[in-house]
N, C-alpha and C positions, 0 to 999 in steps of 0.2 A: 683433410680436416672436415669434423661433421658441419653440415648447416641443416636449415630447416626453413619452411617456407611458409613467409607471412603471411597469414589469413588478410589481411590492408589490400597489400598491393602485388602482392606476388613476389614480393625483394627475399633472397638467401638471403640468411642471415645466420654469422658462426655462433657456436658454442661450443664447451668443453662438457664431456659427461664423464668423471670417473668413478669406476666399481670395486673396490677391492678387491685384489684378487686372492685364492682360498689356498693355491695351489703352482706354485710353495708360497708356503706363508710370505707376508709383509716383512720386512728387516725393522728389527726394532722399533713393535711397536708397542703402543703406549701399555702401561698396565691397564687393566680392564676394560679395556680396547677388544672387539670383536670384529670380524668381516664382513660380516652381515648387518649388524646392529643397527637399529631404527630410533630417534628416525633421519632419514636422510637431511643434506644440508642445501638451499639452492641457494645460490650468491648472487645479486646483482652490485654490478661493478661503481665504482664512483665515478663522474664525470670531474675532467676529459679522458680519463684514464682505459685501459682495457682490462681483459681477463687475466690479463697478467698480473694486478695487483694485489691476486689471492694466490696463496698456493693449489686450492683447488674450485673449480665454475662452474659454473653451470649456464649462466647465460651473457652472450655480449653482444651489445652494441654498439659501434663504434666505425661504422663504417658509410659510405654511403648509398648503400644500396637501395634505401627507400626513396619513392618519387612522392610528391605531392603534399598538401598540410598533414604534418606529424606534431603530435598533442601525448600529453599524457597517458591516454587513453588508450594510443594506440599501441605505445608500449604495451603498456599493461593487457593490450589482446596476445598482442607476440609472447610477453609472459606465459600469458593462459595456454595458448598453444601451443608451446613449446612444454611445457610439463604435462598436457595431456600426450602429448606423445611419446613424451620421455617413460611416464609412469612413474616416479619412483618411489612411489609409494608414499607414507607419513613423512610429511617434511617439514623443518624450521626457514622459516625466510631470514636469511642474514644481508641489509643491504648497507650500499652506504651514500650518505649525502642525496644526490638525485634517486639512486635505485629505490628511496623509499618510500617515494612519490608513486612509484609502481606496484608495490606492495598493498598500498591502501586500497588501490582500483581493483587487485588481482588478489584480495585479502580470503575471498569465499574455498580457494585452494587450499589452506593449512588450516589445520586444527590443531596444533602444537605450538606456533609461537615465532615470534618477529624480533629480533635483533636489528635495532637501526643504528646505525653509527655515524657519528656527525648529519645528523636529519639536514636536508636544506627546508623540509616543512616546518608554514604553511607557504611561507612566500619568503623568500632572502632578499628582499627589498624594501627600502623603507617608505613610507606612507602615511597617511594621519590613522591608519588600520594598523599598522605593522610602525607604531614610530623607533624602535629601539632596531630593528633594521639594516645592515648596509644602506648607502647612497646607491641608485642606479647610476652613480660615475666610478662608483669602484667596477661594478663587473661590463661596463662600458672600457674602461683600462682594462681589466683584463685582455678582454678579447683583441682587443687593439696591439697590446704587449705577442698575444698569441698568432696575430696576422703576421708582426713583424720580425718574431723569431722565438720561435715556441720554448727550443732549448733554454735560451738565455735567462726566459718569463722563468723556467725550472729551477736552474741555478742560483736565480737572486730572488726567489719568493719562499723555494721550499722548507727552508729554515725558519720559514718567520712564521705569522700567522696564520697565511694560507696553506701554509704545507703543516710541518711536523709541532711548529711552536715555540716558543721561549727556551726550554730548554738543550735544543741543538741537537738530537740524541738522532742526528743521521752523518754518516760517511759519506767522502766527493764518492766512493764509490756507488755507492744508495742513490744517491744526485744524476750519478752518470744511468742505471738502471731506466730510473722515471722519465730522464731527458731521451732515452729510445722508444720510452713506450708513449710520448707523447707525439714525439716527432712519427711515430706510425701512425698517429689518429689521423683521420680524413678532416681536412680542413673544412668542408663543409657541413661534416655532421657536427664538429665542437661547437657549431658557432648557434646550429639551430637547437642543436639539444640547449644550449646556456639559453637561448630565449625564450623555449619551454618554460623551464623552470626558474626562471626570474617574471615569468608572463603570468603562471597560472597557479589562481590564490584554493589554494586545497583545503582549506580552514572545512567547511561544509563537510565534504568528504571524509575529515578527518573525524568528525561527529558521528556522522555514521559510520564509521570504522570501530569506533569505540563501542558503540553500539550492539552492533552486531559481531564483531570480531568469536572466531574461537583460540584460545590460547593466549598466553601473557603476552605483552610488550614491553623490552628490555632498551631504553636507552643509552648510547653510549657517546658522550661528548666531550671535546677538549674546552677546559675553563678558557684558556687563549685563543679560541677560534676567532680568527678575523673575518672567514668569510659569511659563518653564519652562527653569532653570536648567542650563545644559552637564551640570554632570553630572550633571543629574538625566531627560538624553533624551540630547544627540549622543555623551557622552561612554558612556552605557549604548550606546547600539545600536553604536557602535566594538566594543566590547565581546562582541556579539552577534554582529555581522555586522564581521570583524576587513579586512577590505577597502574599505571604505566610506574614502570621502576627508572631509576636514573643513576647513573654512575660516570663519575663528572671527575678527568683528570686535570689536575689543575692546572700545568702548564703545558697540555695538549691543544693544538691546532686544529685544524679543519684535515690533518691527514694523520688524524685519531690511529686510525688502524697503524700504522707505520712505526710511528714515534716513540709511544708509549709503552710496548712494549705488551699491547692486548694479546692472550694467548686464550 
């Protein structure tokens, strides 16, 4: 499995890199589909989840190989770093929930465009800044629920709010997937990555993102998210960055991607 080595601290860190291949062609694929065609896609994963919850990655974290204060920022270097070495040329950033915290710090790499899906920006916590917000006793449960039995937290949330939404549209089998890929996450990186991004308020960043960005920003969020409510992220950063498109499913969850049926 490739990894690649953080400019931070020196920690491997995995990722998935796939090329199409020319020869023999792909099996059914899409019409006006090419092998080559630009620009390429890079994914950052949703938190607590890994690379597995795209078909195809490009970057993950989820392990605990780094040592010492880890911040946004420092993602967002390993991002950097890992696509300078990757190369792959013109790319769209696709993230989702946390990954798109990364994307703002690591924005000066793509000149095509940013796909965020269920944003957790600017902060998923409520405040006299952020009043429409979560409680910091929801994702204080959370994690609580995730010390004492990660699986279980899967089973009896992913239906609802935090996962897929109102309207039900996952299989026990879909359930039993996500409960393997959580139960492989590192218990101690869920817990520091969730106090990242319930700690650090991006609102600023996100300004200058807007600012300077090259390429559009395409929103995508569940009308039912519990964990990080429209207007407490897509409907702020509209706000912020008054260009940004939104595409808002209405009885989608915080596990947009899954649910809905996004293709």
């Amino acid at each position: 499995m490739p990894r690649f080595t953080s400019p931070f601290d020196g920690a491997k860190l995995f990722y998935r890199d796939f090329v199409p291949a020319k020869n023999p062609p792909p099996f059914n694929i899409a019409d006006g589909a090419e092998a080559d065609r630009k620009p390429a896609l890079v994914f950052l994963h949703q938190w607590p989840l890994s690379s597995r919850m795209y078909d195809p990655l490009l970057s993950d974290w989820s392990g605990p190989e780094h040592k010492g204060d880890i911040d946004y920022s420092v993602l967002a270097r390993d991002v950097i770093s890992l696509v300078e070495q990757i190369q792959p040329g013109p790319f769209v950033f696709i993230a989702a929930s946390m990954g798109t915290g990364e994307t703002v710090l690591a924005h000066g790499l793509s000149e095509y465009g940013y796909i965020w899906i269920s944003t957790s920006l600017p902060l998923p916590v409520a405040s006299p800044e952020f009043p429409d917000g979560p409680p910091r006793e929801l994702w204080d449960h959370v994690l609580s629920s995730l010390r004492s039995h990660r699986s279980q937290f899967v089973s009896n949330n992913f239906r609802g709010p935090l996962g897929v939404g109102v309207s039900g549209n996952v299989t026990d089998k879909d359930i039993e997937i996500f409960e393997r890929i959580f139960d492989a996450a590192d218990a101690l990186a869920i817990e520091r990555a969730a106090r990242i991004f319930t700690s650090e308020d991006l609102t600023g960043e996100l300004v200058e993102f807007g600012k300077t960005r090259s390429g559009e920003l395409l929103l995508i969020h569940g009308g039912a998210d519990g964990g990080v409510p429209l207007a407490a992220s897509a409907h702020r950063i509209q706000k912020l960055i008054p260009d940004a498109r939104l595409t808002v499913y209405d009885d989608g969850g915080h596990g947009e991607y899954f649910g809905s049926g996004i293709d």
